[in-house]
C-alpha positions as CSV (number, residue, x, y, z in Angstrom):
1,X,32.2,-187.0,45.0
2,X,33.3,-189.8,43.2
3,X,33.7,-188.2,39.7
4,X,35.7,-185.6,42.1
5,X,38.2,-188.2,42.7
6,X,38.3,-189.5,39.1
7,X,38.9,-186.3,37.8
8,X,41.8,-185.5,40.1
9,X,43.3,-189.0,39.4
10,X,43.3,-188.6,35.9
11,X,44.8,-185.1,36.3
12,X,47.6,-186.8,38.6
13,X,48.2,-189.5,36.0
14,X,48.9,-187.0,32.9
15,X,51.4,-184.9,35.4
16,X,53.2,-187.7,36.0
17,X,53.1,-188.5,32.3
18,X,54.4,-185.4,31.2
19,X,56.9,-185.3,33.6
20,X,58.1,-188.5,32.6
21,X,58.2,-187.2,29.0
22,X,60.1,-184.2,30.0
23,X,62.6,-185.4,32.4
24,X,63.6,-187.8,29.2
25,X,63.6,-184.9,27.4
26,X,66.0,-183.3,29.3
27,X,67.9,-186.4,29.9
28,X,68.7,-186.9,26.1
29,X,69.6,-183.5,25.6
30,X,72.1,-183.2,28.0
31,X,73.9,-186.7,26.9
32,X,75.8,-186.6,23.9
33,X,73.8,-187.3,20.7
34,X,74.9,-191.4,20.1
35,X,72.7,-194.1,20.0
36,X,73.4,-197.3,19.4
37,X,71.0,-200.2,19.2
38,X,70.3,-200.3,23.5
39,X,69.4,-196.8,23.7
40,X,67.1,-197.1,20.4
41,X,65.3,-200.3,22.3
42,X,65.1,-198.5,25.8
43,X,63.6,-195.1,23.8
44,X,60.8,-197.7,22.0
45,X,60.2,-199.3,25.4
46,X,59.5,-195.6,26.7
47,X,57.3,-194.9,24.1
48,X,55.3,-198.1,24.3
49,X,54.7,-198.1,27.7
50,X,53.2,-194.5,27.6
51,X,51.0,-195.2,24.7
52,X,49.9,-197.9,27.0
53,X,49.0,-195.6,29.9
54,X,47.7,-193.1,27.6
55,X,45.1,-195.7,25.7
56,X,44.1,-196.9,29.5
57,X,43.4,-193.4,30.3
58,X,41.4,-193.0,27.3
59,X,39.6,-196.5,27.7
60,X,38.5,-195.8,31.1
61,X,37.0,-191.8,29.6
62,X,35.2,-194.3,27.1
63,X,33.7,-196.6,29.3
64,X,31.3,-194.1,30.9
65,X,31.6,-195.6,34.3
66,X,33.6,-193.0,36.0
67,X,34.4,-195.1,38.5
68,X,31.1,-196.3,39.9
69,X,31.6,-199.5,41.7
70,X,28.3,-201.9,42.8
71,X,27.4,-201.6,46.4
72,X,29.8,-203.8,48.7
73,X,27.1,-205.4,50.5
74,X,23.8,-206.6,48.9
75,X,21.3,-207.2,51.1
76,X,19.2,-210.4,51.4
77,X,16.1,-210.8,49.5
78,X,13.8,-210.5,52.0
79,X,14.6,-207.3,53.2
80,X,12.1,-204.8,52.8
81,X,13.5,-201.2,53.1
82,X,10.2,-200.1,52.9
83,X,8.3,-198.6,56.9
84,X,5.6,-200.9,57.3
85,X,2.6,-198.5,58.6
86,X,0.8,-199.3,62.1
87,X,-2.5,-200.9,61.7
88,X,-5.1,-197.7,62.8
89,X,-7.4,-199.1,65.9
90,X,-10.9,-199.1,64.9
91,X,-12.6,-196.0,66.7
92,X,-14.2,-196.8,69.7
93,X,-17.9,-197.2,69.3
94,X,-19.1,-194.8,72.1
95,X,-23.0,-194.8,70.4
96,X,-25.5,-196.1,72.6
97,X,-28.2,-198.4,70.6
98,X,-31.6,-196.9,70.6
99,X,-33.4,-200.1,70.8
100,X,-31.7,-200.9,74.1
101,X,-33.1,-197.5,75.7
102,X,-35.9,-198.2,77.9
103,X,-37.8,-196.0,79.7
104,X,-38.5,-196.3,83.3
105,X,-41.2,-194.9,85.8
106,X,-40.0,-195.0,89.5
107,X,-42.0,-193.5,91.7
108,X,-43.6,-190.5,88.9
109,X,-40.4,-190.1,87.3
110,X,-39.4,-191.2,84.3
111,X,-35.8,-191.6,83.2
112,X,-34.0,-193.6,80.6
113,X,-31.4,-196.7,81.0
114,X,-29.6,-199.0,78.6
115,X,-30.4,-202.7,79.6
116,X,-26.4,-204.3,79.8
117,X,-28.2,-207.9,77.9
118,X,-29.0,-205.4,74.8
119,X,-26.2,-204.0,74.3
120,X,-24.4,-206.8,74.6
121,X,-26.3,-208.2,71.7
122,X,-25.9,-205.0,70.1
123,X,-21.9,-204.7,69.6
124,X,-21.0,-202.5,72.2
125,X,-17.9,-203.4,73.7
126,X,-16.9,-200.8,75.5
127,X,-16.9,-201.0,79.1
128,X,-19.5,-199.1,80.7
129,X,-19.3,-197.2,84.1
130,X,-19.9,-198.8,87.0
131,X,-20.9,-195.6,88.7
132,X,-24.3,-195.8,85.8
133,X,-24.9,-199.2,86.8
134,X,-28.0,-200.3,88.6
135,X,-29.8,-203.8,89.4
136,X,-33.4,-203.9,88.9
137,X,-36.4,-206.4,88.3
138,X,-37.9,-206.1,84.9
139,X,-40.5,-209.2,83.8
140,X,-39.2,-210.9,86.6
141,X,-35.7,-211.0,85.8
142,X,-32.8,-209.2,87.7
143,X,-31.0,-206.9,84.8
144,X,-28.5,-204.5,84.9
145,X,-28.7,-201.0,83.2
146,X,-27.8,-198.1,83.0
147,X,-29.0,-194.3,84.0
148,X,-28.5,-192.3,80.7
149,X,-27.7,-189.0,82.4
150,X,-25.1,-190.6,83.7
151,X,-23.5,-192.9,80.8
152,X,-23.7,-188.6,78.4
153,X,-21.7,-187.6,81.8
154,X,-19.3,-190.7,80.6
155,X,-18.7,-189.6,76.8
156,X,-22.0,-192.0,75.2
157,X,-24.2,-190.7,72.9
158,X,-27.7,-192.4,71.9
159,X,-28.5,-192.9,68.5
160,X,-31.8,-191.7,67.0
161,X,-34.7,-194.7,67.9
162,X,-37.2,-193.9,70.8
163,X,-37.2,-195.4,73.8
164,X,-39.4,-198.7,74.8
165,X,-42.0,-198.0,77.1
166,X,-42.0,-200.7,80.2
């Protein structure tokens, strides 16, 4: 775009040149042929002042800048154009400790929970289901756990230990 605009500038500039040239041209030819020592000054004048334009023109070809200017604006230093990426979340741990599985034996059945103290210990800090949640007596302690049927309904998965008998 910009060498666009140079080009057609410089184009403009030797029009006008050459028109100069050849309106003078004309000019002197159609005056009488006399000069005297004003008309010999004016004509070197002319002829200096478009060697001038003509060496500027050339300069500027020389140069090699074509017109490229630095940006107007700089910006300050601690601008950083570059996008910063989001921090990922760590995934959620959804895997339930196999030493927290403990199997229970109600009544002739047997079913596995997740004691809530273990898995505490254990890292998991997800929030579990209240809906899995039951209160029991286990050594003499009141512990919360949780059915296991119900926490897989939830989205949990056990990992590979066997379960403690109680």
């Amino acid at each position: 775009m910009e060498q666009t605009r140079t080009r057609m500038r410089r184009r403009f500039i030797g029009a006008v040149a050459l028109a100069a040239i050849a309106l003078t041209a004309m000019t002197a030819a159609a005056l009488p042929a006399r000069a005297d020592n004003k008309d010999i000054a004016r004509a070197l004048a002319a002829i200096a002042a478009l060697a001038i334009i003509a060496k500027a023109i050339d300069n500027n070809r020389d140069r090699g800048d074509h017109g490229v200017r630095p940006p107007r604006h700089n910006p300050p230093p601690e601008y950083n154009p570059r996008p910063r990426p989001f921090p990922v979340p760590e995934p959620v741990r959804r895997v339930l400790p196999g030493v927290c599985a403990i199997e229970l034996i109600d009544r002739g059945r047997r079913e596995v929970w997740y004691s809530r103290p273990c898995l505490q210990e254990e890292g998991v800090s997800v929030r579990l289901p209240q809906r899995c949640a039951a209160e029991v007596r286990i050594r003499g302690r009141e512990v919360i756990v949780y059915r296991q049927d119900c926490l897989f309904e939830a989205g949990f998965r056990p990992e590979r230990d066997r379960p403690r008998h109680w």
